[in-house]
DRENZA-407902 format. One record per residue (C-alpha): y, x, z; residue in one letter. Coordinates in nm, 3 decimals, m for minus. Example, Ala and Ser with C-alpha at 12.3 -4.5 7.8 and 13.67 -1.06 7.14 Angstrom:
<recs>
REC       y       x       z residuo
REC  m0.450   1.230   0.780       A
REC  m0.106   1.367   0.714       S
</recs>
This chain:
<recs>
REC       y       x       z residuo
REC  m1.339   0.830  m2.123       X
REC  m1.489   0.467  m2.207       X
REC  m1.285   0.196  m2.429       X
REC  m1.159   0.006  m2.114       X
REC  m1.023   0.304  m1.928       X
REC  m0.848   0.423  m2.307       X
REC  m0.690   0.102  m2.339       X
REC  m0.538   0.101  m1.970       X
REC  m0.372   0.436  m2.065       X
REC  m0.240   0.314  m2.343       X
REC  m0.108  m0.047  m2.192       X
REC   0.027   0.201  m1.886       X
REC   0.227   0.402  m2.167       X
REC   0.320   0.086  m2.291       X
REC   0.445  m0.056  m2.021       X
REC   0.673   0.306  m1.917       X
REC   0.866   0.286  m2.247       X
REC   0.925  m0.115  m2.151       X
REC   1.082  m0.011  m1.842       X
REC   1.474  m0.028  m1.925       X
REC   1.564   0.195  m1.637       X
REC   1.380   0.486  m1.799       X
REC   1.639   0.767  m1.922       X
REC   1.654   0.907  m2.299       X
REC   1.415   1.177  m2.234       X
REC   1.189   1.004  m2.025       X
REC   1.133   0.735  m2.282       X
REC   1.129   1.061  m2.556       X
REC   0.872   1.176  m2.407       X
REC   0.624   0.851  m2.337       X
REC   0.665   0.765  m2.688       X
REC   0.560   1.113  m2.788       X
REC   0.283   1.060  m2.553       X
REC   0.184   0.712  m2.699       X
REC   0.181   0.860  m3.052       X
REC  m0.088   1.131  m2.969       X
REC  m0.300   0.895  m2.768       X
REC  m0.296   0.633  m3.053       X
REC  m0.361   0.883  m3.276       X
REC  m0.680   1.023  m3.051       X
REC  m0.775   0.689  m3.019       X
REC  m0.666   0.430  m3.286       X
REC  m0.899   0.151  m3.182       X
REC  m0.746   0.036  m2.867       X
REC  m0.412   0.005  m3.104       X
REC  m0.311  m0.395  m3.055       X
REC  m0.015  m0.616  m3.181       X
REC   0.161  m0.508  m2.817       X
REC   0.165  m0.189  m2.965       X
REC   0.334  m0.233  m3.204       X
REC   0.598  m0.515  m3.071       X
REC   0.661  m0.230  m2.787       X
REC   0.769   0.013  m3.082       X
REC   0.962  m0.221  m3.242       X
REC   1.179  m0.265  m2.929       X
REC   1.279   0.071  m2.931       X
REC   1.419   0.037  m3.266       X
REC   1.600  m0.255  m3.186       X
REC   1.748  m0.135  m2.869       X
REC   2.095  m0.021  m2.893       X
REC   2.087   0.104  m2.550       X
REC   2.036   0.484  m2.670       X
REC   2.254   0.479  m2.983       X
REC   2.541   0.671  m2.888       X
REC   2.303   0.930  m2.779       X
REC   2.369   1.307  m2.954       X
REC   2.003   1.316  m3.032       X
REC   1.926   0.945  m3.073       X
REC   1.786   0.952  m3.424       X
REC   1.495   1.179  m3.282       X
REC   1.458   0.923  m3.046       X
REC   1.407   0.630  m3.347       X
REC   1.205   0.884  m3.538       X
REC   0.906   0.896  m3.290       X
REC   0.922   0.517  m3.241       X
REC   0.918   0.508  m3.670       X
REC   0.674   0.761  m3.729       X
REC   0.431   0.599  m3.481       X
REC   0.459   0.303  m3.657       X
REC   0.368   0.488  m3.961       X
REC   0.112   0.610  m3.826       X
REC  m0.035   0.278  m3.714       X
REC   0.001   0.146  m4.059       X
REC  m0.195   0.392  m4.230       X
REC  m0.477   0.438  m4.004       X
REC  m0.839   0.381  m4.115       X
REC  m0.986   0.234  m3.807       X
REC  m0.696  m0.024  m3.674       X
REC  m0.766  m0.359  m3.740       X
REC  m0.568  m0.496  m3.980       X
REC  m0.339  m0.784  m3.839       X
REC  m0.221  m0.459  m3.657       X
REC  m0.176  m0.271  m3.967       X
REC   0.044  m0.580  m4.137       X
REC   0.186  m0.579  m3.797       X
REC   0.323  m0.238  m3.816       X
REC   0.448  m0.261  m4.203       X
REC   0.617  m0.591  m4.096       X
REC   0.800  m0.385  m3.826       X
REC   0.909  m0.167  m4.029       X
REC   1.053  m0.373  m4.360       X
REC   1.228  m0.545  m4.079       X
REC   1.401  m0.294  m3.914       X
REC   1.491  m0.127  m4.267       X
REC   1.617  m0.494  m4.318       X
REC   1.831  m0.569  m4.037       X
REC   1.917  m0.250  m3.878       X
REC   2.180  m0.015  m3.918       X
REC   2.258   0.365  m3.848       X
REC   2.002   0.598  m3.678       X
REC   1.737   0.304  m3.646       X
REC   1.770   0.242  m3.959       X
REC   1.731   0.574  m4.145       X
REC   1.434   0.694  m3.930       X
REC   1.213   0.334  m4.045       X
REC   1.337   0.401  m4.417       X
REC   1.190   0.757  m4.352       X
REC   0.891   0.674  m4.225       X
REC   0.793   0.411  m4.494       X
REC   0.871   0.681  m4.726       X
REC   0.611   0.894  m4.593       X
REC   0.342   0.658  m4.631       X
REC   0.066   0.874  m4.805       X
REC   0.011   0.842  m5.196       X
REC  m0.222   0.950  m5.496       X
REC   0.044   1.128  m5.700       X
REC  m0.003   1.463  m5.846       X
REC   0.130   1.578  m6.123       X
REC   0.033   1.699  m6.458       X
REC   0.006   2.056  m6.497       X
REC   0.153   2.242  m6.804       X
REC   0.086   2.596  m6.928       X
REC   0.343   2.792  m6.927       X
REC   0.576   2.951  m7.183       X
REC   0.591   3.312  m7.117       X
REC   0.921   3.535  m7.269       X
REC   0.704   3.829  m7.403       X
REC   0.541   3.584  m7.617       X
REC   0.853   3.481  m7.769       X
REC   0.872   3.594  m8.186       X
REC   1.131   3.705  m8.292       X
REC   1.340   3.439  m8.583       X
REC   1.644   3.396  m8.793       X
REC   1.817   3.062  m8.837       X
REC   1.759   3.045  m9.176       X
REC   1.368   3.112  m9.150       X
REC   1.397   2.863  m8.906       X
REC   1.505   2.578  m9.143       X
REC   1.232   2.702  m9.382       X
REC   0.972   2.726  m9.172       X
REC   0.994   2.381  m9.074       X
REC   1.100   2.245  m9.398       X
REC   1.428   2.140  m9.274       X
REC   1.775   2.067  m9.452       X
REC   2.088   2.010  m9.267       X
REC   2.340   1.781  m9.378       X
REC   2.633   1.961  m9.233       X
REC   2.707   2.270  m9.045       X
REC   2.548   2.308  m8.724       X
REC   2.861   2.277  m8.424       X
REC   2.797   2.390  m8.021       X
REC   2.741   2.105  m7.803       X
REC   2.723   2.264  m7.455       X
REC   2.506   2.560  m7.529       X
REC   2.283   2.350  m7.780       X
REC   2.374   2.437  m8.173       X
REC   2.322   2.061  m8.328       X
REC   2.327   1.964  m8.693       X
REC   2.199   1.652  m8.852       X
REC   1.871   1.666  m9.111       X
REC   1.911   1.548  m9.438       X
REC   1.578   1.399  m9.476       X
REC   1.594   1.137  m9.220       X
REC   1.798   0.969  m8.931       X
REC   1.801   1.291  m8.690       X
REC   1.945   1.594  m8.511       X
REC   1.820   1.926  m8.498       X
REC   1.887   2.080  m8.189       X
REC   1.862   2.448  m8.111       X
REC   1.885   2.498  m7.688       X
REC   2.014   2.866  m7.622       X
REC   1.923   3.015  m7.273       X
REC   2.229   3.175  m7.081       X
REC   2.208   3.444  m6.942       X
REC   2.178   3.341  m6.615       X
REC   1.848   3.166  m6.766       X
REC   1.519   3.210  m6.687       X
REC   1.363   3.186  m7.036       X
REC   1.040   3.087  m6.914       X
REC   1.272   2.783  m6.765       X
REC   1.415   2.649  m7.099       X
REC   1.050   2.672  m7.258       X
REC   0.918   2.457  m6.994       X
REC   1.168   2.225  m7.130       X
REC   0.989   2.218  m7.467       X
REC   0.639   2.170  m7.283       X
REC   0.775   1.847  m7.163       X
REC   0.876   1.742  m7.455       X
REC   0.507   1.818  m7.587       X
REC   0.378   1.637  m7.298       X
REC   0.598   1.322  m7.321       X
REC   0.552   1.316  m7.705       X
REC   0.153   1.312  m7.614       X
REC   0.142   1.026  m7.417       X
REC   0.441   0.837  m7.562       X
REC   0.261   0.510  m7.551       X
REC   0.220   0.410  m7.240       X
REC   0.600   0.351  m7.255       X
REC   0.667   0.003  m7.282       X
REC   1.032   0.004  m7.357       X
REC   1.218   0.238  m7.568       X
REC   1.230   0.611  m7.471       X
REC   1.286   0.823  m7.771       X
REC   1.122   1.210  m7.677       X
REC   1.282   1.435  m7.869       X
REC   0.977   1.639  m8.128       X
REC   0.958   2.025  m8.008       X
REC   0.966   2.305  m8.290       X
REC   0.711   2.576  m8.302       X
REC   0.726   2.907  m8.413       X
REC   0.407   3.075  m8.480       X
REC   0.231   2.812  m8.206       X
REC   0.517   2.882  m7.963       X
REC   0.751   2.666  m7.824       X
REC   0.991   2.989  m7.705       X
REC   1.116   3.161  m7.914       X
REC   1.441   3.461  m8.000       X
REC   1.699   3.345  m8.212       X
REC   1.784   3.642  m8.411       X
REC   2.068   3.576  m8.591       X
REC   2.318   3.294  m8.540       X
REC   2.448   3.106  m8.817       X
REC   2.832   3.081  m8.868       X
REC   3.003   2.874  m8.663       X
REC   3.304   2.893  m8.387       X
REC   3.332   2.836  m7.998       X
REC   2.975   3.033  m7.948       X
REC   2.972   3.070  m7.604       X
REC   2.951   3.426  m7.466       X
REC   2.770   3.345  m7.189       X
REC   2.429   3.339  m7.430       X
REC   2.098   3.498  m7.346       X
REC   2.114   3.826  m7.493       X
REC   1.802   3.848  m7.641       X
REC   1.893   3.497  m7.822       X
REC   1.577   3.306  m7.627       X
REC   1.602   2.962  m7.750       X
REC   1.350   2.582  m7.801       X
REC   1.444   2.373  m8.076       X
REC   1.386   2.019  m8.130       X
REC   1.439   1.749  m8.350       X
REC   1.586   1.434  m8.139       X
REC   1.745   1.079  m8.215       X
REC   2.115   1.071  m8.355       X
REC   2.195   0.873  m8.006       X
REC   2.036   1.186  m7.804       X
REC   2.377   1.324  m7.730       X
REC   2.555   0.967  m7.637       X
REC   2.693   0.933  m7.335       X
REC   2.671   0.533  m7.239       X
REC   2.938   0.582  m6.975       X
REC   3.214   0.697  m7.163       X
REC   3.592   0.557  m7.164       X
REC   3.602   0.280  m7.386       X
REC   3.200   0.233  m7.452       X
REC   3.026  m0.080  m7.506       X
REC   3.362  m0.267  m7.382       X
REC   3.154  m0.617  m7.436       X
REC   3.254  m0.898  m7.156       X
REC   2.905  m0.892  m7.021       X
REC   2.849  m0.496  m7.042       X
REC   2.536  m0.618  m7.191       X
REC   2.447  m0.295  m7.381       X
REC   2.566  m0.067  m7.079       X
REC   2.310  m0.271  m6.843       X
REC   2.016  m0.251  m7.080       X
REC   2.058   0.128  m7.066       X
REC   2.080   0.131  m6.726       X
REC   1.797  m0.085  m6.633       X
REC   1.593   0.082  m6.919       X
REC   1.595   0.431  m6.771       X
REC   1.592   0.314  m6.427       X
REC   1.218   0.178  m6.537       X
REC   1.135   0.499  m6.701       X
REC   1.286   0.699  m6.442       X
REC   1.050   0.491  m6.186       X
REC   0.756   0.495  m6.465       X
REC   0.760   0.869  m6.451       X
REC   0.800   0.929  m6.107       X
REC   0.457   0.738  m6.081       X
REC   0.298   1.022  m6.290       X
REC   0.424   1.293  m6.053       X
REC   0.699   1.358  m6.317       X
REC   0.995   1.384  m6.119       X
REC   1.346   1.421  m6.276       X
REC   1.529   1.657  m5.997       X
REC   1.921   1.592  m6.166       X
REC   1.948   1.288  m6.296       X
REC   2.320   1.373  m6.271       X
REC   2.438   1.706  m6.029       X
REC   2.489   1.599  m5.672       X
REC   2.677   1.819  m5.438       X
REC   2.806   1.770  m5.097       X
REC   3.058   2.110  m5.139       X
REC   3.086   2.261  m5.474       X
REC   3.315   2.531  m5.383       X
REC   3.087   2.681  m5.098       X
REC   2.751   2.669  m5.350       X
REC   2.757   3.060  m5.366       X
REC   2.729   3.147  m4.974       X
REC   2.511   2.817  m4.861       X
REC   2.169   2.865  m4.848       X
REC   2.129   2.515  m5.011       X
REC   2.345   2.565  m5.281       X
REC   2.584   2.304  m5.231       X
REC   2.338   2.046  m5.263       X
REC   2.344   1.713  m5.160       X
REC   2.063   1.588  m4.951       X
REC   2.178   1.211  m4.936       X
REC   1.932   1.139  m4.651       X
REC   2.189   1.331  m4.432       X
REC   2.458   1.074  m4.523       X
REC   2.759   1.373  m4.588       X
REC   3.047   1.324  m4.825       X
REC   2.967   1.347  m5.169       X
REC   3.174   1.624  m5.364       X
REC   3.369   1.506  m5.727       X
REC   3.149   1.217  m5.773       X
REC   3.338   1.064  m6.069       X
REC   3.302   1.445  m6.253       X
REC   2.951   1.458  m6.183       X
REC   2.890   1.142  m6.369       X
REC   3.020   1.327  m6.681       X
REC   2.738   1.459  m6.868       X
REC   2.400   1.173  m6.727       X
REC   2.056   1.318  m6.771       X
REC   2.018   0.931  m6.966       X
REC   2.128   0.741  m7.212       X
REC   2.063   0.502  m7.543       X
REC   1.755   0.744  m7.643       X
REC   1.614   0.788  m7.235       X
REC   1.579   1.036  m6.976       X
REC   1.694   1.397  m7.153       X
REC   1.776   1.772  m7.013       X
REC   1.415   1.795  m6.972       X
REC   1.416   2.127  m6.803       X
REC   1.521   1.918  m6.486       X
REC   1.111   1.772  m6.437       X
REC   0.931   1.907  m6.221       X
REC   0.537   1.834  m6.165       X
REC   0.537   1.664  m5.829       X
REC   0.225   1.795  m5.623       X
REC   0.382   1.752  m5.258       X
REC   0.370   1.495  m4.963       X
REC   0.557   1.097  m5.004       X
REC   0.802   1.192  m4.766       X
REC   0.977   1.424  m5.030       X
REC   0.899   1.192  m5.291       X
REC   1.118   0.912  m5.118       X
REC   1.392   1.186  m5.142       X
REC   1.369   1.217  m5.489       X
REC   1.332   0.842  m5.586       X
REC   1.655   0.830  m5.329       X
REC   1.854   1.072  m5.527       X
REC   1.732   0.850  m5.857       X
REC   1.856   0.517  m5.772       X
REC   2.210   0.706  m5.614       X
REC   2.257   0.873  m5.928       X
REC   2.188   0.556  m6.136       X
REC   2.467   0.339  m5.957       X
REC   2.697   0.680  m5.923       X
REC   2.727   0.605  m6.277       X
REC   2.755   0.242  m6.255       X
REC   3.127   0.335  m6.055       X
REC   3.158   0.570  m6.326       X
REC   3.136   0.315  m6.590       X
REC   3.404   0.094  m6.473       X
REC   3.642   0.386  m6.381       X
REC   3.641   0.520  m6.770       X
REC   3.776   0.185  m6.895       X
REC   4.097   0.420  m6.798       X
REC   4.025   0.716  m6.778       X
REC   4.403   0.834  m6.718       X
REC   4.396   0.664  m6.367       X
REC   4.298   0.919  m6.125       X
REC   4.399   1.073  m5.820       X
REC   4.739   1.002  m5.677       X
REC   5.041   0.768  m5.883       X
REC   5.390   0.916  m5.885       X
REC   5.459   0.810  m5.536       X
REC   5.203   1.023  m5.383       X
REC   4.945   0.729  m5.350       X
REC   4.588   0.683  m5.386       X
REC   4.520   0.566  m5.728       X
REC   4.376   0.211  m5.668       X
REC   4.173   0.113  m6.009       X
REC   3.945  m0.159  m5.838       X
REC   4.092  m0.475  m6.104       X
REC   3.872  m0.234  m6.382       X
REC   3.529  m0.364  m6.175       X
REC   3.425  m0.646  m6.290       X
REC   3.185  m0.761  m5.935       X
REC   2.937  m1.040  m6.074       X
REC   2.816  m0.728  m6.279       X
REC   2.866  m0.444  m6.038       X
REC   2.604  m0.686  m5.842       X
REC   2.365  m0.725  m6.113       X
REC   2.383  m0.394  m6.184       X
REC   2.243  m0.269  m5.863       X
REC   1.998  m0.574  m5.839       X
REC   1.840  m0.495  m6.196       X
REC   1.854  m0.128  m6.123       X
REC   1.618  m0.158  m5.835       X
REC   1.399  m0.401  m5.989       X
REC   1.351  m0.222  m6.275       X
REC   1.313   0.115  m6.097       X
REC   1.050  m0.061  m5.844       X
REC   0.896  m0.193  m6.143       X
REC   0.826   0.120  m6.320       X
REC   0.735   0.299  m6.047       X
REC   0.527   0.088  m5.807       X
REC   0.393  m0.149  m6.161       X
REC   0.461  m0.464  m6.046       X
REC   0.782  m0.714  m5.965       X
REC   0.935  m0.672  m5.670       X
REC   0.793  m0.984  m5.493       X
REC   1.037  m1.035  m5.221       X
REC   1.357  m1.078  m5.140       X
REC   1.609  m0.758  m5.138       X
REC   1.651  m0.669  m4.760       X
REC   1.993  m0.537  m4.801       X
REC   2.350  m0.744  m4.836       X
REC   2.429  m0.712  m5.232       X
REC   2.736  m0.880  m5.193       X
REC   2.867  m0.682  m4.936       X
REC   2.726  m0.328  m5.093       X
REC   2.885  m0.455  m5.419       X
REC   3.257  m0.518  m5.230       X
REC   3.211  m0.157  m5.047       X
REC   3.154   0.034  m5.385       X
REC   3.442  m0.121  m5.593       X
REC   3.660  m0.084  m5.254       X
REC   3.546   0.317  m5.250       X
REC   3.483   0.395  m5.570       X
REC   3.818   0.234  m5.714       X
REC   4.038   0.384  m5.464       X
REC   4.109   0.743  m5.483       X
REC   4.146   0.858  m5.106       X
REC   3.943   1.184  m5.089       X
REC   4.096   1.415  m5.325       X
REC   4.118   1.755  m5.118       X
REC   3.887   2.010  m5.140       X
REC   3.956   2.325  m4.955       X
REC   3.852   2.670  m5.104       X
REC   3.789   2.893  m4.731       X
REC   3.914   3.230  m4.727       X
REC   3.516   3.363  m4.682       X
REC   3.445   3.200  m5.019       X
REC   3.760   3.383  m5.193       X
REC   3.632   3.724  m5.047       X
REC   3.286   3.649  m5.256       X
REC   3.488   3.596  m5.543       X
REC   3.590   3.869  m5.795       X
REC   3.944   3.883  m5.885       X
REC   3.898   3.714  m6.186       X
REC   3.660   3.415  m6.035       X
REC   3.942   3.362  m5.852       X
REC   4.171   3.355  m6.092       X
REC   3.996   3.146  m6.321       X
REC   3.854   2.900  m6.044       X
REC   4.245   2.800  m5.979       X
REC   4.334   2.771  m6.330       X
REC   4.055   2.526  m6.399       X
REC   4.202   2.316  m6.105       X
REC   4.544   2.261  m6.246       X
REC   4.729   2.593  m6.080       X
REC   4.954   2.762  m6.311       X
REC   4.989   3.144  m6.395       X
REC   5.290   3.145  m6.135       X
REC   5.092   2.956  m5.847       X
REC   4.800   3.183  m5.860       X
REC   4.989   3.494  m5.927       X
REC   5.144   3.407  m5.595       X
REC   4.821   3.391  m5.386       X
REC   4.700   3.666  m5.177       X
REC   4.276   3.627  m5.251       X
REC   4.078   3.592  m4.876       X
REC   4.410   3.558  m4.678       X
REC   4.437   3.183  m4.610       X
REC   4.252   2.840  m4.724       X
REC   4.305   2.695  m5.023       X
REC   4.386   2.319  m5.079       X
REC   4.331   2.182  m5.404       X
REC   4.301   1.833  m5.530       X
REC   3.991   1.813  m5.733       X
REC   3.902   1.459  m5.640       X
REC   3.790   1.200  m5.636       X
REC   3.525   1.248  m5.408       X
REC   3.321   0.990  m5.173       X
REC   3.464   1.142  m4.833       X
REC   3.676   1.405  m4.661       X
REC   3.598   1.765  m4.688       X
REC   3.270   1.868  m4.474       X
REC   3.288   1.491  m4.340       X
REC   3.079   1.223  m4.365       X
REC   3.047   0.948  m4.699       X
REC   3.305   0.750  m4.711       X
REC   3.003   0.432  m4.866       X
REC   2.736   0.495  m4.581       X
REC   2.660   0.173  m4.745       X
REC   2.569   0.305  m5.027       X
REC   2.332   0.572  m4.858       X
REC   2.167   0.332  m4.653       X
REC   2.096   0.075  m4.944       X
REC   1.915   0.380  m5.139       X
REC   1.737   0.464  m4.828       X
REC   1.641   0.113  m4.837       X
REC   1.521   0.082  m5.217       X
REC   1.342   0.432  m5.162       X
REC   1.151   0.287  m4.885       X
REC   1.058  m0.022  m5.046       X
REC   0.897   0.187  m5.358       X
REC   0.692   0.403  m5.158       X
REC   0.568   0.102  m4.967       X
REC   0.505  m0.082  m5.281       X
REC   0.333   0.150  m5.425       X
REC   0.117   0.259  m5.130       X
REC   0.048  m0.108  m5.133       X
REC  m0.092  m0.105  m5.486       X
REC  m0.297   0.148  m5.471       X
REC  m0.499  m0.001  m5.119       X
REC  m0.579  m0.271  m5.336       X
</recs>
């Protein structure tokens, strides 16, 4: 087939999906069509094209359609496709981009998502670094106090349990020791990957340009895993431990174990210190990511906790699917960051896979990081949770202060975009701050969502004694649960707050849409930076 008669097919196909009468499949199916033949042939690709593909996006004619965001997906993904391809001219590729940042910018819903999506699969150069791994039969054997000695250590005070991690402080100089015990649930190999990281981090420490403070592994006879033999005497050791006592230890910054969102921290005016941190490790969270070093829990997201045992996903959330977001304010506990940087280590992964799971990632970044922004605001009180003594929603929103709520998720994806993509984020945000800012302090501040209902089919996969001790951590007494029949009926139970209605949708699609949004932008950015 000669150029003249390709680009009649394709101005035919172009012209079908014009047509307004044409039905939802019919116009399914010519853009499907259109994306192989532009694909077979990309030269006869022109600026029609892409203003053709654009209209789809923009046309709310399909919207209410069951299978509508299919429908945007093609349109999205051929657009993608134009603007990556080698042998289109290139006011058609800018074309394409354009398309795309502007129906991310001024679009909502289906439309919306599918152009974020397909930005974020725009193809990159970033593998990551591969480690060697620890292995558990390599592991010697040690005793805490040959442990000290080996590594010419004195502690100041008794060590104390801080999660699973014994922690004391070294008499020498300004810093903790921390010994990380496996559970034994653990995969040891796991927790000495952990250590690698460290290793790693240490190595190429650097090439960070603001403060990140890498905690310094231990080795024992050149390994980084190794069997705590004895324990030294303390109380509260958990008895969930590893039983063969695998363990990393480190020495780490006295801030390591600060939490920067805790009630009553850094109460300044301006939150000043708070937004350093936050801006701070959203660069080095970007900066990393940009290595292939991706953190995978920045802080745990779930869209059901209670069902994690019989889902095949664990619970997890996938925030692209926009569902509501289990115990948020709980989940902002125990951050992954802080004064010293990014920590729990054993959470990076080596990233060796395509952009579009990237953008997922960088996605579940930037939601964690303004997660705890709500967080931050809530614990100047603590105490008000839930429902008041009328039966209400809590309603906390006069602890938000908004000028820095704004800023906050401004700097956070400035600094993120920075570190990842390594430049400023040129243009303008396409996304309403002020409205985004209004939505989070109106869902975040107001407890609405507090049910969470434990099925009968999860009791029956619960021992007696899960059960048991799953109600009692929820506030039921000895006489409530004594009272329950396991596996006979649901369960309500008010573990809230949480960002939605149990197995609905968010409550703050906002919020979802701005991080598909900033996600977008970075992979774009960087894919950008690395044409030139």
């Amino acid at each position: 087939m000669d150029e003249h008669a390709i680009a009649r097919e394709l101005r035919n196909l172009e012209q079908s999906i014009k047509n307004r009468n044409l039905d939802f499949s019919a116009l399914y199916v010519a853009l499907t069509d259109l994306r192989q033949w532009i694909e077979k042939f990309p030269a006869a690709v022109c600026v029609e094209t892409v203003s053709v593909l654009k209209d789809v996006l923009e046309d709310s004619r399909h919207t209410s359609q069951k299978q509508a965001y299919f429908l945007f997906k093609e349109a999205a993904d051929t657009l993608a496709c134009i603007a990556v391809a080698q042998r289109i001219d290139r006011p058609v590729v800018e074309a394409a981009i354009g398309s795309l940042r502007s129906i991310v910018s001024r679009t909502k819903g289906h439309a919306h998502r599918a152009a974020a999506e397909a930005m974020g699969s725009f193809p990159l150069g970033i593998r990551g670094p591969e480690l060697p791994l620890e292995h558990s039969e390599n592991a010697p054997p040690i005793h805490w106090e040959e442990l000290l000695d080996r590594n010419a250590l004195s502690i100041a005070s008794d060590p104390f349990m801080m999660g699973r991690s014994l922690v004391a402080p070294i008499e020498q100089h300004e810093a903790l020791l921390v010994v990380k015990l496996a559970c034994s649930k653990d995969s040891p190999a796991a927790i000495g990957q952990e250590a690698a990281w460290m290793e790693h981090l240490c190595s190429c420490s650097s090439a960070f340009s603001v403060r990140f403070d890498v905690p310094a592994p231990l080795k024992i006879d050149g390994s980084l895993l190794f069997r705590l033999k004895s324990l030294p005497a303390i109380r509260c050791i958990r008895s969930d431990l590893h039983p063969e006592g695998y363990a990393i230890a480190f020495t780490a910054h006295p801030d390591y174990f600060n939490y920067i969102n805790e009630p009553n921290k850094n109460l300044q005016p301006d939150h000043s210190p708070f937004k350093e941190t936050m801006l701070r490790n959203a660069w080095l969270l970007g900066k990393l990511a940009s290595w292939g070093i991706v953190h995978s829990a920045p802080i745990p997201l779930f869209h059901n906790r209670v069902q994690r045992e019989r889902r095949a996903d664990g619970g997890l959330y996938e925030w692209p699917r926009g569902g509501r977001l289990d115990r948020w304010l709980h989940s902002c506990r125990y951050p992954n960051f802080g004064l010293t940087g990014i920590r729990d280590l054993e959470h990076l992964i080596s990233f060796q896979g395509m952009s579009r799971k990237l953008y997922q990632y960088i996605g579940t970044h930037i939601l964690s990081l303004l997660l705890v922004v709500g967080s931050y605001f809530r614990n100047q009180d603590s105490s008000r949770v839930g429902f008041d003594c009328r039966g209400k929603p809590v309603d906390a929103r006069e602890l938000f202060h908004q000028p820095s709520v704004r800023e906050l998720i401004e700097g956070i994806l400035k600094f993120y975009y920075r570190g990842f993509v390594g430049r400023e984020l040129a243009d303008a945000i396409p996304a309403n701050l002020d409205r985004l800012t209004r939505r989070m302090i109106d869902e975040m501040g107001v407890d609405r969502h507090m049910e969470e209902i434990l099925r009968a089919v999860d009791q029956r996969e619960m021992t007696d004694d899960a059960f048991r001790e799953f109600l009692l951590e929820r506030g039921f007494s000895q006489t409530q649960v004594s009272t329950l029949r396991k596996g006979t009926e649901d369960i309500v139970i008010h573990t809230g707050p949480h960002l939605g209605g149990f197995n609905d949708r968010i409550s703050l699609p906002e919020l979802i849409e701005f991080v598909a949004t900033a996600s977008a932008l970075c992979i774009a950015g960087r894919y950008a930076a690395e044409a030139v």
